[in-house]
RODO-2510 file (C-alpha; in nm, 4 decimals, decimal comma):
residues 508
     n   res          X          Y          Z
     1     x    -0,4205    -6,6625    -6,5409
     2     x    -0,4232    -6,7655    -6,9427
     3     x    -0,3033    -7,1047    -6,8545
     4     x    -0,6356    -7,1528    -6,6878
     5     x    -0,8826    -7,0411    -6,9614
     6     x    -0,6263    -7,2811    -7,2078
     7     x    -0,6677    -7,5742    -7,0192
     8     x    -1,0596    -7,5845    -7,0758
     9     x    -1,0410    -7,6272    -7,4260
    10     x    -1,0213    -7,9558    -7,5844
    11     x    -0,6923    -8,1064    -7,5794
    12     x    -0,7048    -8,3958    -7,8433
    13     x    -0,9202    -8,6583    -7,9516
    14     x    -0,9125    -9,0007    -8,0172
    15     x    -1,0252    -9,1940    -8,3355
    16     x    -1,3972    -9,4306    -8,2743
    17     x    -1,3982    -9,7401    -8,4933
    18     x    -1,7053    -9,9452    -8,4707
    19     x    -1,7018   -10,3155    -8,5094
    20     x    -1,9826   -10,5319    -8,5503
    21     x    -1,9324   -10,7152    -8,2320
    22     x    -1,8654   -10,4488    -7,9933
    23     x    -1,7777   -10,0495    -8,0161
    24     x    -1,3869   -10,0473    -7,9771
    25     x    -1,1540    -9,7230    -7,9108
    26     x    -0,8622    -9,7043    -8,1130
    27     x    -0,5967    -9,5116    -7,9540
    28     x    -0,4792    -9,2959    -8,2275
    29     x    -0,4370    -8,9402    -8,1575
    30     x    -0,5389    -8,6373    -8,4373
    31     x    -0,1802    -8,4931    -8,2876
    32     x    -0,2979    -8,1231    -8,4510
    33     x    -0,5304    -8,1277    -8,1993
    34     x    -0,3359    -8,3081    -7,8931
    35     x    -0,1846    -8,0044    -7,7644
    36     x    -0,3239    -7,6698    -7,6200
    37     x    -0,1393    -7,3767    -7,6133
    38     x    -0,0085    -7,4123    -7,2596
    39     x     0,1639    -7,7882    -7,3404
    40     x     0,3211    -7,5985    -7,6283
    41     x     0,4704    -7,3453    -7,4357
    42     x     0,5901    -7,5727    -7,2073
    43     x     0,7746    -7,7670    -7,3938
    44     x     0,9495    -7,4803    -7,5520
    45     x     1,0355    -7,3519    -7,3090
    46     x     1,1771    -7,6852    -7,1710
    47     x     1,3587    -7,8080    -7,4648
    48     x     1,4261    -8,1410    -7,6030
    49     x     1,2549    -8,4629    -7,4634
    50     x     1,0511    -8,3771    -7,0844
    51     x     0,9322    -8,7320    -7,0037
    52     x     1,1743    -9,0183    -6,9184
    53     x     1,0463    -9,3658    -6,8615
    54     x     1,0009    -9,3517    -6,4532
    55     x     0,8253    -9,0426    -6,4850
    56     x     0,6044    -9,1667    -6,7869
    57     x     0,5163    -9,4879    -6,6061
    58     x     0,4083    -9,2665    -6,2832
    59     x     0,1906    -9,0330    -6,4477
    60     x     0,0066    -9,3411    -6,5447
    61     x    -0,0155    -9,4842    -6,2228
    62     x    -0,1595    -9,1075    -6,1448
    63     x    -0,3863    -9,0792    -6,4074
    64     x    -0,5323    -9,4130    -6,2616
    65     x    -0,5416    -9,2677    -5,9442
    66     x    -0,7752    -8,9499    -6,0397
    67     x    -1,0335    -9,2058    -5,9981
    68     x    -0,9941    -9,1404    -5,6188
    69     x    -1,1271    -8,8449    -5,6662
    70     x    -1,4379    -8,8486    -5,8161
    71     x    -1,2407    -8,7907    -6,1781
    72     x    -1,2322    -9,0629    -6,4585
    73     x    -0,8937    -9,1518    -6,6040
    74     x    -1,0369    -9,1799    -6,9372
    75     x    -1,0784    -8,8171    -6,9962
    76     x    -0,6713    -8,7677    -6,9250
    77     x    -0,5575    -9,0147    -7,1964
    78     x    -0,5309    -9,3238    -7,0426
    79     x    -0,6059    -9,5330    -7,2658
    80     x    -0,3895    -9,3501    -7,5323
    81     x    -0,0443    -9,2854    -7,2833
    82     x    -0,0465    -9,7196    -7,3003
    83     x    -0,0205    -9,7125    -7,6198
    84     x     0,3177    -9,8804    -7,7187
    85     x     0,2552    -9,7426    -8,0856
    86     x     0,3481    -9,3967    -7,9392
    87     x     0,6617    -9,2076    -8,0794
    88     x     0,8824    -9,0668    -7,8426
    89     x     0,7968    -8,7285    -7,9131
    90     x     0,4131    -8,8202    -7,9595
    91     x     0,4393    -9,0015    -7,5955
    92     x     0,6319    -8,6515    -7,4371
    93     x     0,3430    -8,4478    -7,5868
    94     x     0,0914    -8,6733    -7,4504
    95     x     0,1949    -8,7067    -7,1065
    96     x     0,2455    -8,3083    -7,0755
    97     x    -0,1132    -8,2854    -7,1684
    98     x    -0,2769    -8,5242    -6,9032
    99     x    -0,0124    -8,4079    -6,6406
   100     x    -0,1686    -8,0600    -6,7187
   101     x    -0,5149    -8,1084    -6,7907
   102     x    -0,5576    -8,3444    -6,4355
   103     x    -0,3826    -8,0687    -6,2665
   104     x    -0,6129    -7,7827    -6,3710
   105     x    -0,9320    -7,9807    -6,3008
   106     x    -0,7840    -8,0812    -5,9450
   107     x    -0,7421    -7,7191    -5,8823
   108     x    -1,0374    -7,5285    -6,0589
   109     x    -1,2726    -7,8375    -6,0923
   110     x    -1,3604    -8,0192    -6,4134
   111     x    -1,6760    -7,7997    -6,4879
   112     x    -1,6659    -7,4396    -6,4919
   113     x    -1,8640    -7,3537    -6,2002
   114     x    -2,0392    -7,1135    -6,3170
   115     x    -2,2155    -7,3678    -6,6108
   116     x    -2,3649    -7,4866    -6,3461
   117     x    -2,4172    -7,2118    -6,1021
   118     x    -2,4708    -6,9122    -6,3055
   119     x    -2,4725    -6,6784    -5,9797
   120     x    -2,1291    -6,8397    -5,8319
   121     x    -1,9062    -6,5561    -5,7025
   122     x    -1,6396    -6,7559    -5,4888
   123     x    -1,2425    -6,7102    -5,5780
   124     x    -1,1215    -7,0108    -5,7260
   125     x    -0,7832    -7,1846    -5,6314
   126     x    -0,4138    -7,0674    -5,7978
   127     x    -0,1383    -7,2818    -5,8618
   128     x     0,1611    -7,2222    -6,0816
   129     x     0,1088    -7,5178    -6,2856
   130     x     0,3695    -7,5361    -6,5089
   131     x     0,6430    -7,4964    -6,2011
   132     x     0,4692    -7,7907    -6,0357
   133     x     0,4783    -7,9870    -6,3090
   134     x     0,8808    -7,8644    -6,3910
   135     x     0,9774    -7,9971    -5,9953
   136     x     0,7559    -8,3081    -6,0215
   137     x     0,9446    -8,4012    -6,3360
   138     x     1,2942    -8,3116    -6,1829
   139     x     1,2154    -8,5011    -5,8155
   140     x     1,0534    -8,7636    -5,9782
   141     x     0,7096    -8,7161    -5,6987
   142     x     0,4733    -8,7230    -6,0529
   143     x     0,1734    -8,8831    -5,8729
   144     x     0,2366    -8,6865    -5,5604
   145     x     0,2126    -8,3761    -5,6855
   146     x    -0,1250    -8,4617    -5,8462
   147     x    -0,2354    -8,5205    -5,4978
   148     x    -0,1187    -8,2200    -5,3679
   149     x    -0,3048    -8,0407    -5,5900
   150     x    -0,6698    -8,1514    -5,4050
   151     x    -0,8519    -7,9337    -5,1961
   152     x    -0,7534    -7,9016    -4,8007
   153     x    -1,0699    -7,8751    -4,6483
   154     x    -1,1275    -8,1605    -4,3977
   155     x    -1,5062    -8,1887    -4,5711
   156     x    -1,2871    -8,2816    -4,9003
   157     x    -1,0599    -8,5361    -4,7188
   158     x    -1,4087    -8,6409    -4,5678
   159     x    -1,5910    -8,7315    -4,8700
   160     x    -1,2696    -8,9366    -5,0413
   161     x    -1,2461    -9,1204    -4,7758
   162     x    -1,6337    -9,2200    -4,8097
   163     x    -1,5631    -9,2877    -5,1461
   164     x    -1,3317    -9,5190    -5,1350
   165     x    -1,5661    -9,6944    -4,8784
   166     x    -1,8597    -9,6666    -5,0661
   167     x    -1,6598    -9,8118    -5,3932
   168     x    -1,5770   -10,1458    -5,2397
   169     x    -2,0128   -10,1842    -5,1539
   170     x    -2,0579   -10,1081    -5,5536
   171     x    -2,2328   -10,4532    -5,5446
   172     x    -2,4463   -10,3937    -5,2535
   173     x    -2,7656   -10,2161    -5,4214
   174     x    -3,1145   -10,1831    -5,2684
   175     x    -3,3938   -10,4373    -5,3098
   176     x    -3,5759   -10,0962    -5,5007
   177     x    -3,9338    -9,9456    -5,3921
   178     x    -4,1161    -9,9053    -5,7225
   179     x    -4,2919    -9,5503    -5,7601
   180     x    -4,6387    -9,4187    -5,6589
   181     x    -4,8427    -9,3049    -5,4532
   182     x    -4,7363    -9,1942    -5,0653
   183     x    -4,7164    -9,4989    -4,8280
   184     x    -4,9436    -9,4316    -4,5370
   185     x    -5,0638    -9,6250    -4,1849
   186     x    -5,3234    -9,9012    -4,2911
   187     x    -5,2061    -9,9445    -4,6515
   188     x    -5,0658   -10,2962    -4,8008
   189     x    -4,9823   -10,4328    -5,1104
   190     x    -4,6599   -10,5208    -5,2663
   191     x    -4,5198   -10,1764    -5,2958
   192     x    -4,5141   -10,2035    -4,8860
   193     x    -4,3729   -10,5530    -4,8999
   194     x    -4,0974   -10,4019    -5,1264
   195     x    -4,0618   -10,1273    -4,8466
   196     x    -4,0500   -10,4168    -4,5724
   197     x    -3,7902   -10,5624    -4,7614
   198     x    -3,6007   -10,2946    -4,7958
   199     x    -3,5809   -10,2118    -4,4142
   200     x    -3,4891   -10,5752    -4,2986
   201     x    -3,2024   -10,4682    -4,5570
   202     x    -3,1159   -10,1943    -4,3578
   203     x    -3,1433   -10,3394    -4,0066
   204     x    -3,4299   -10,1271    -3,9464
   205     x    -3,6876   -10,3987    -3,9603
   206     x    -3,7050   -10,7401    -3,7931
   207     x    -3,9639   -10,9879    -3,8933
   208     x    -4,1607   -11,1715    -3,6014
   209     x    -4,2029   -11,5036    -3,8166
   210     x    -4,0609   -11,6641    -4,0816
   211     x    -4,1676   -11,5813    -4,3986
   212     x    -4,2013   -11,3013    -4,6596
   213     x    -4,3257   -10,9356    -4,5377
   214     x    -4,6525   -10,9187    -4,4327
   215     x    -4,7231   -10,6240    -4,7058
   216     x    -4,9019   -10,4044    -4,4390
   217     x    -4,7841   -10,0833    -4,3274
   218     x    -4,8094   -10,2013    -3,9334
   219     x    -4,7162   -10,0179    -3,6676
   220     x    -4,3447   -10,2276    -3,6787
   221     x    -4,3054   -10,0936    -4,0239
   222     x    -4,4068    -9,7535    -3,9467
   223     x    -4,1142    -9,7335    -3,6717
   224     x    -3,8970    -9,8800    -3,8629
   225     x    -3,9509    -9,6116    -4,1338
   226     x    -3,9280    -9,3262    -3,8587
   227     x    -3,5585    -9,4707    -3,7343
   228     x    -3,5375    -9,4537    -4,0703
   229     x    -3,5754    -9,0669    -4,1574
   230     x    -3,4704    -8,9710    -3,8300
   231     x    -3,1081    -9,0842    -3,9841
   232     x    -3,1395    -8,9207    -4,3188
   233     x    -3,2955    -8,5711    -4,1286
   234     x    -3,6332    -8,6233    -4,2770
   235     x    -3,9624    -8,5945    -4,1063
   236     x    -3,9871    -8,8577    -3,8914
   237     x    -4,3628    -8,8933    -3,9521
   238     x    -4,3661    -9,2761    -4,0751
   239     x    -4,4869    -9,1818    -4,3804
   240     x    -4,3088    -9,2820    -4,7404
   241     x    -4,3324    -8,9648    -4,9508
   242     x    -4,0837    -8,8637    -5,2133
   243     x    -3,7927    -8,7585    -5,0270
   244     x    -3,8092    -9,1011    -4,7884
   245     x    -3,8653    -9,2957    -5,0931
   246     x    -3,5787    -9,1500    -5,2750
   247     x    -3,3125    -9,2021    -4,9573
   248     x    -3,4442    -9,5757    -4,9339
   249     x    -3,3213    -9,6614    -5,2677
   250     x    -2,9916    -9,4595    -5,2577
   251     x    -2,7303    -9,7566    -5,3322
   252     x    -2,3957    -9,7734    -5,3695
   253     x    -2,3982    -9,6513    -5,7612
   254     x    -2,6550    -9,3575    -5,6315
   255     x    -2,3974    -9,2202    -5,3341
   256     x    -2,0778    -9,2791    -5,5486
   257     x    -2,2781    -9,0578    -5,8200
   258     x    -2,3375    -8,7711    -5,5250
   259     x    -1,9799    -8,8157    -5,4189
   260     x    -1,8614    -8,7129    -5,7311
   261     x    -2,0885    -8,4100    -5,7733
   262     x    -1,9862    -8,3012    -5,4309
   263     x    -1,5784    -8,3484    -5,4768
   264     x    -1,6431    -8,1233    -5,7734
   265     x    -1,8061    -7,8745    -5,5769
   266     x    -1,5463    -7,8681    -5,3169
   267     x    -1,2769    -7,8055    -5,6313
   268     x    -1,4482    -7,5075    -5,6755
   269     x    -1,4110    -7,3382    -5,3604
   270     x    -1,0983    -7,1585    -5,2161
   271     x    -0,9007    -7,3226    -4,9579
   272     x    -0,9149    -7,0218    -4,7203
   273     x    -1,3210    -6,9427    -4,6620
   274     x    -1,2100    -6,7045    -4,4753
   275     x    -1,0191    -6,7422    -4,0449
   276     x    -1,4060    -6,6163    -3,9545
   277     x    -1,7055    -6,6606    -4,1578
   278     x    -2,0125    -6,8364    -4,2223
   279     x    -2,1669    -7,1268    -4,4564
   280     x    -2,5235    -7,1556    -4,5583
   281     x    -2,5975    -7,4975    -4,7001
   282     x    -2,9030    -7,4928    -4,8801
   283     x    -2,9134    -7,8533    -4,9342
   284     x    -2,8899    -7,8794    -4,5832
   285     x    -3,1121    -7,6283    -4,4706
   286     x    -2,8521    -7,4967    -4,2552
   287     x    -2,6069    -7,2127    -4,1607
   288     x    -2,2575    -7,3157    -4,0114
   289     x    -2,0008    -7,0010    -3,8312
   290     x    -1,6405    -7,0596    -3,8530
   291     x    -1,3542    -6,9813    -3,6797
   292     x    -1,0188    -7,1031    -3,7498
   293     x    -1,1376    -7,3668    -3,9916
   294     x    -1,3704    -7,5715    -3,7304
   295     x    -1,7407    -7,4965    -3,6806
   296     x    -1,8597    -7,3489    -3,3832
   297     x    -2,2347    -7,2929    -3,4302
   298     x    -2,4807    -7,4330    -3,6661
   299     x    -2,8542    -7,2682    -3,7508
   300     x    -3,1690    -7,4249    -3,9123
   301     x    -3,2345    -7,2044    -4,1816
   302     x    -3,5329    -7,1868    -4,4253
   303     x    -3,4408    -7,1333    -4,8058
   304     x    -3,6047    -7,0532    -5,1118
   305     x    -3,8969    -7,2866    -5,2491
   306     x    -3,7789    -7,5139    -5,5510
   307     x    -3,9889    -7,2106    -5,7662
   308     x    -3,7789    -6,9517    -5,5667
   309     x    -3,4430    -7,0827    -5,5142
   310     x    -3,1781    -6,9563    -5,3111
   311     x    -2,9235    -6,8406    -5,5340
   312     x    -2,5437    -6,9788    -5,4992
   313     x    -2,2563    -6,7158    -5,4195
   314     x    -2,0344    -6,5599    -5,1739
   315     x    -2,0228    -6,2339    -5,0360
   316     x    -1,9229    -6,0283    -4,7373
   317     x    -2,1817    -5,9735    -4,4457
   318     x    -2,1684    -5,5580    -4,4222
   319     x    -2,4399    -5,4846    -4,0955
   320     x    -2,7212    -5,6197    -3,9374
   321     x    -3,0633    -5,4370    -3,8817
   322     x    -3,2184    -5,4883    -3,4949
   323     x    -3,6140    -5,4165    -3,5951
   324     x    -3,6000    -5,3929    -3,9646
   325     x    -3,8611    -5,2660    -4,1848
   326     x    -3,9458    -5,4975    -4,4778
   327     x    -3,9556    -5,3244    -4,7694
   328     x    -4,1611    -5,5499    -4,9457
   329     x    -4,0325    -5,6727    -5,2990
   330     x    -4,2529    -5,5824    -5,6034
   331     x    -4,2382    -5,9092    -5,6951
   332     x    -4,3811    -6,0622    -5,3759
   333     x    -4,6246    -5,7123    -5,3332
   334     x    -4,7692    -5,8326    -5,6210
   335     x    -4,8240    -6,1694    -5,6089
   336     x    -4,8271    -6,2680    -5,2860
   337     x    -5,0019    -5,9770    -5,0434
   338     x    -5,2148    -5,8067    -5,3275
   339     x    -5,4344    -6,1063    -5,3117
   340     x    -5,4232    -6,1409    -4,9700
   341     x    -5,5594    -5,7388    -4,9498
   342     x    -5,8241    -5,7756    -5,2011
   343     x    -5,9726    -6,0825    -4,9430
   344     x    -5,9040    -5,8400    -4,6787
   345     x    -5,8329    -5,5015    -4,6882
   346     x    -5,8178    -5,4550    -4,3136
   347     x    -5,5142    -5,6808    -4,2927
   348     x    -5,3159    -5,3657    -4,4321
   349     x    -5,3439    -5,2308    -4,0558
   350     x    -5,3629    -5,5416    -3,9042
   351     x    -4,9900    -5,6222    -3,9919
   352     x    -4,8814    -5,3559    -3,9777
   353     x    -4,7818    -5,2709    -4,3279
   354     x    -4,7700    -4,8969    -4,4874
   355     x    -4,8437    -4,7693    -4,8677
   356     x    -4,6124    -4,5569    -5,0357
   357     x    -4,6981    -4,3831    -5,3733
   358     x    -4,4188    -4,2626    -5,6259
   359     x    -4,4046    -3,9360    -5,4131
   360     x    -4,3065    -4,1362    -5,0881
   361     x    -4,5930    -4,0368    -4,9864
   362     x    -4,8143    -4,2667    -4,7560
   363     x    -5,1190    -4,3535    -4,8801
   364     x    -5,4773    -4,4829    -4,6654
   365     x    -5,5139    -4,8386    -4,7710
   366     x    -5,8551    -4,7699    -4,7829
   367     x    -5,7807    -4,5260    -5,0829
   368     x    -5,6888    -4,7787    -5,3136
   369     x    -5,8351    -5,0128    -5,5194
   370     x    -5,7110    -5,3614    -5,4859
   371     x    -5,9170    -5,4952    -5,7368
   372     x    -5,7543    -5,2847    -6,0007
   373     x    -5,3623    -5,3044    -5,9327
   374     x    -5,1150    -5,6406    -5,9303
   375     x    -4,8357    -5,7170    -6,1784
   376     x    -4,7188    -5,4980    -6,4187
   377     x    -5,0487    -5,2600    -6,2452
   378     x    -4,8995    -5,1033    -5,9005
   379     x    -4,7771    -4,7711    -5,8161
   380     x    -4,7147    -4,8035    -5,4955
   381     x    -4,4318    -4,9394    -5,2390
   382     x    -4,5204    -5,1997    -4,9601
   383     x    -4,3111    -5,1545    -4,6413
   384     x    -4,3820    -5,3270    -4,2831
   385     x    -4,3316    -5,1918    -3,9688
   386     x    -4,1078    -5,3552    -3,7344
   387     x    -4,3410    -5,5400    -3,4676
   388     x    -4,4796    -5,9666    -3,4033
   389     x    -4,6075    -5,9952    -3,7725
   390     x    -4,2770    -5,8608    -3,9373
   391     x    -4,1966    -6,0473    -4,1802
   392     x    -3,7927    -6,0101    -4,0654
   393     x    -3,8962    -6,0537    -3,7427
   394     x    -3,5504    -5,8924    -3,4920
   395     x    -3,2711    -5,9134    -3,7365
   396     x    -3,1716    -5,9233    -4,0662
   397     x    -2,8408    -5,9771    -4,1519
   398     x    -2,7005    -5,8009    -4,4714
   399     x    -2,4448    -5,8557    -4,7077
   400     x    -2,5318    -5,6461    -5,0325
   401     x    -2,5314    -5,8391    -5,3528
   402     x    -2,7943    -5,8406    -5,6682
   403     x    -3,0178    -6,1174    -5,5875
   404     x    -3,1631    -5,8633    -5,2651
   405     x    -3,0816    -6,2447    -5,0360
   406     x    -3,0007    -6,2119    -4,6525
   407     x    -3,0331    -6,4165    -4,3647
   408     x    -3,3085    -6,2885    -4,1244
   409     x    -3,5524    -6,4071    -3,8182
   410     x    -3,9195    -6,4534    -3,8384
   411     x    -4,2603    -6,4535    -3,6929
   412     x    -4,2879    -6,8390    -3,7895
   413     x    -4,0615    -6,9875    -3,5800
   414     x    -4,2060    -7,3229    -3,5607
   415     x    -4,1350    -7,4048    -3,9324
   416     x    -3,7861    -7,4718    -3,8149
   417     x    -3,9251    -7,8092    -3,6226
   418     x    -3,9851    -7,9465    -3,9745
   419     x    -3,6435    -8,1021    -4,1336
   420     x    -3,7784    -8,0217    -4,4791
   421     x    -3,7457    -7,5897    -4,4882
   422     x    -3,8140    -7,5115    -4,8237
   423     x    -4,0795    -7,2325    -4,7725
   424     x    -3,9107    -6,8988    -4,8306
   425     x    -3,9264    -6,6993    -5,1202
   426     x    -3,5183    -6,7075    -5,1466
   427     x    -3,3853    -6,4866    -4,8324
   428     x    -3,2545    -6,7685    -4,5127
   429     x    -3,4946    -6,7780    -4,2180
   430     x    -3,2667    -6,8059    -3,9760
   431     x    -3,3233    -6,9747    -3,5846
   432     x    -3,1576    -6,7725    -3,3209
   433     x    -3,0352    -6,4986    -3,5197
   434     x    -2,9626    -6,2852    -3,2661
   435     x    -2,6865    -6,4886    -3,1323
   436     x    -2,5850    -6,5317    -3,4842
   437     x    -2,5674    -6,1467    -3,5141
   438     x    -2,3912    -6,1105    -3,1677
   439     x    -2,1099    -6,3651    -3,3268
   440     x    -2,0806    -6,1485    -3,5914
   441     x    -2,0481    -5,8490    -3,4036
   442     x    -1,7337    -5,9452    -3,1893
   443     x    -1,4778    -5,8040    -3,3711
   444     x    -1,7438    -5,4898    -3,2884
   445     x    -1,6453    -5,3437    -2,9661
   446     x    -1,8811    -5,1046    -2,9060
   447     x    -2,1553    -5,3815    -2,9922
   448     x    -2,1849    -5,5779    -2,6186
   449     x    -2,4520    -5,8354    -2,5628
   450     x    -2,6269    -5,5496    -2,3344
   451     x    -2,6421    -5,2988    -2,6209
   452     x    -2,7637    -5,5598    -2,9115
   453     x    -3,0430    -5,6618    -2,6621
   454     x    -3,1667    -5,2760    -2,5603
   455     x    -3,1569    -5,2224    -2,9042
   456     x    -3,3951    -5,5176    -2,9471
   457     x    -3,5915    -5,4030    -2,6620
   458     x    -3,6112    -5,0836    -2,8003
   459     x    -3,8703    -5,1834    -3,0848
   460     x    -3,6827    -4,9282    -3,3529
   461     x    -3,4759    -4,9676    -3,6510
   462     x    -3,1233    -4,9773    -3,5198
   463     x    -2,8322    -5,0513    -3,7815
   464     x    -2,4978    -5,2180    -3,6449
   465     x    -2,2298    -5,1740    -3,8738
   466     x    -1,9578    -5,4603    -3,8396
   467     x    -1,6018    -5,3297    -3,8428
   468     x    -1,5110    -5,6098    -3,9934
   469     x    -1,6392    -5,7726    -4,2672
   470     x    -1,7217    -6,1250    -4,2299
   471     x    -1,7526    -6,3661    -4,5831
   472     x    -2,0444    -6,5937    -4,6657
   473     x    -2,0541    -6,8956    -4,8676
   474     x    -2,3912    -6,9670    -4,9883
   475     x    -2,3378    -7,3158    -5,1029
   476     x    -2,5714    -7,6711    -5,2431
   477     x    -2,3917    -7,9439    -5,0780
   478     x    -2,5877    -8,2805    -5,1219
   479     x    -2,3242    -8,5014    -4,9370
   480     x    -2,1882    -8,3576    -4,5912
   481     x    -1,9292    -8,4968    -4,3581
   482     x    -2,0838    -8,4691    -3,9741
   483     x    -1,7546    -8,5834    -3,7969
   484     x    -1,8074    -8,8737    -3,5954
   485     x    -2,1418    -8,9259    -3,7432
   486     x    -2,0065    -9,0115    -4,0955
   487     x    -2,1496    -8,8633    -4,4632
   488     x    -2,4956    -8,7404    -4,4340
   489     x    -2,6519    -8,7532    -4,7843
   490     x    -2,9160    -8,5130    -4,8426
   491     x    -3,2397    -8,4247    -5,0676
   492     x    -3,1172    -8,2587    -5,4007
   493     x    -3,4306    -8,0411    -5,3687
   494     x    -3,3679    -7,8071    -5,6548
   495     x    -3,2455    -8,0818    -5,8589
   496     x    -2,9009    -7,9345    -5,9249
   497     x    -2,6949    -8,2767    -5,9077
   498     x    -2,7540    -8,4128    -6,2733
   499     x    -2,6359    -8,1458    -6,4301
   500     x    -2,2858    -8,1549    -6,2319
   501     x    -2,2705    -8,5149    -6,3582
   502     x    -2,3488    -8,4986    -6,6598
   503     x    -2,0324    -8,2575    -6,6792
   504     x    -1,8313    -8,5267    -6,5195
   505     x    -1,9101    -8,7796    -6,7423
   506     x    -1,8511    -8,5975    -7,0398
   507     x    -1,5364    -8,6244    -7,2119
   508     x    -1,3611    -8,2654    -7,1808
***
């Protein structure tokens, strides 16, 4: 819709004047600039004056409000719709404008999601704007119908609600863990006396006599840091690395700051994911089904490296593939099993892997030169036979889109014991995805549980068409709501968060 693409732009600006004493903001208001297109048209369409006093006093309270979500009043005019120097007709133009520009970032987000996420395919909310605004001024329900604007998912709901909490701790920040090197069994020094402190914070830590820490990383600190990890799903290994040392100084200002990325991220999404369909979380190393709106099923998952990220998008899952050949990317021919060839050529055989040349014609591994081919240098296609070493191991689970990402199985199963499952080279490892593909079969008559597993058994390439289609949300959530467990905040491993904030903080 045009209103949409309107409501981005830059809606007015205010006049800086800076003092000697202190920087203050002058509300006055370059009114050439104040209104977009779409206040324009509404008031023309409207006639005369839109705003009475009630109604002007509530959007303010609303404005105020946005706060609640993640959104700061500033960027709506606040400071400008108090302004008691206002005209009449300056004030009706003004309030149109915030009404307006609050609604469109409650329903499409603040950011453009695809600033951020350059590969983001989801559908975006609708509303009919300017008819919500026309019945909130006529029934008076100005703040309300703000509100009603915000997402439905429960995991929205979820994270206001922890926001609000989290708000009224603002003043409860961590005694901080300075930086450097990993914090290991046997080590002391005041860096571990920091980290002592900073679990007797937390209630993880209790000390046996009175009296600062002891500075050594005993085998009471050590648990203490395992209850510790085992609560923000890290390793549980005792050991302060990065990712620990970044959860243990998460305070208040660090989770509020996540909050708001995440409420923006849920803005993004449609409220209907679709009755059935699943959610990959990235962040959370993770892949949810749905039915109905509740979860039914969650699967670790591996995902891309930080060098090889998973991209961000939805799509539609098409088939699956019992026994898949890998047809091996260029890319990761190349760079990753070329090497590995030259070191040994027999490993060709050994997994299992066949050489096609431009005529799709096999070729003998021995027949080629391995010292002489690699980037930009081979002629040849790399497929593996479906066996043990496959590197899809039983399934893979399609859904066709340009970034060549599915979910599959593998050989290395035991990865999935580590909570940190960054190792792929962007396709989701999936645990148990056989049962995952039997959940997506259902709707599949002809697909039973008996005829998935002899087709499994069977060792060949068997494709099982779905009949009917089944939408996935790839998705980066760094704060998740686990029910009765409360907000889980997790690792922003490919360091997408800043850049979400840095939207939010800037003045549209």
């Amino acid at each position: 819709m045009k209103l949409r693409s309107l409501l981005y732009l830059p809606a007015f600006a205010f006049v800086v004047n800076t003092a000697s004493a202190q920087n203050r903001l002058i509300n006055r208001i370059d009114f050439n600039r104040l209104a977009p297109t779409a206040t324009q048209q509404f008031h023309a369409a409207q006639g005369g004056q839109v705003w009475n006093n009630a109604n002007y006093e509530a959007l303010i309270s609303a404005i105020e409000g946005l706060k609640d979500h993640g959104l700061n009043p500033e960027h709506y005019h606040l400071a400008a719709l108090t302004d008691q120097q206002n005209t009449p007709e300056d004030r009706d133009r003004l309030a149109t404008d915030a009404w307006l520009s609050a609604a469109a970032h409650m329903v499409y987000g603040k950011l453009s999601p695809t600033s951020v996420e350059p590969d983001w395919t989801a559908a975006s909310r609708t509303a009919d704007l300017t008819s919500m605004l026309s019945n909130a001024l006529s029934s008076g329900q100005i703040k309300e119908s703000l509100d009603a604007l915000a997402p439905t998912q429960p995991g929205y709901a979820a994270l206001v609600a922890e926001y609000a909490a989290v708000r009224e701790q603002a003043d409860a920040e961590p005694s901080p863990i300075p930086a450097g090197e990993t914090l290991k069994p046997g080590m002391s020094g005041m860096r571990v006396s920091a980290l002592q402190a900073r679990l007797i914070q937390l209630g993880h830590l209790e000390l046996e006599e009175e009296g600062p820490p002891s500075g050594k990383m005993d085998e009471a600190t050590i648990e203490a840091v395992k209850i510790f990890q085992r609560g923000e799903a890290l390793d549980d290994d005792g050991v302060v690395g990065a990712a620990t040392l970044t959860a243990l100084n998460r305070g208040a200002q660090k989770k509020l700051e996540t909050l708001r990325v995440n409420l923006e991220r849920w803005r993004w999404l449609p409220d209907d994911l679709g009755q059935r369909h699943l959610r990959a979380n990235i962040a959370g190393f993770n892949v949810t089904t749905y039915e109905n709106g509740a979860p039914v099923r969650t699967h670790l998952t591996i995902v891309g490296k930080p060098y090889r990220k998973t991209p961000v998008f939805s799509d539609e899952i098409e088939y699956a593939v019992f026994n898949p050949w890998w047809e091996t990317p260029y890319s990761l021919a190349t760079k990753d099993k070329v090497p590995l060839f030259r070191k040994d050529p027999d490993a060709v055989t050994r997994m299992g892997f066949q050489i096609i040349d431009q005529n799709g014609v096999a070729v003998e591994a021995s027949g080629v030169d391995w010292n002489a081919v690699g980037p930009g240098n081979f002629p040849y296609r790399l497929r593996q036979a479906p066996g043990d070493q496959n590197a899809l191991g039983q399934v893979k689970i399609i859904f066709p889109n340009k970034h060549n990402v599915y979910l599959h199985d593998t050989p290395t199963r035991g990865l999935f014991s580590q909570r940190q499952r960054a190792f792929s080279s962007g396709c989701m490892r999936t645990q148990d995805p056989i049962d995952l593909a039997a959940w997506l079969l259902q709707d599949t008559p002809e697909w039973t549980k008996e005829r998935i597993d002899a087709a499994v058994a069977s060792g060949k390439e068997t494709r099982a068409s779905l009949k009917v289609k089944v939408p996935v949300h790839v998705l980066y959530f760094t704060a998740v709501s686990e029910g009765a467990a409360g907000i889980r905040y997790l690792d922003d491993i490919y360091a997408r968060d800043n850049a979400v904030l840095a939207g939010l903080k800037t003045a549209p």
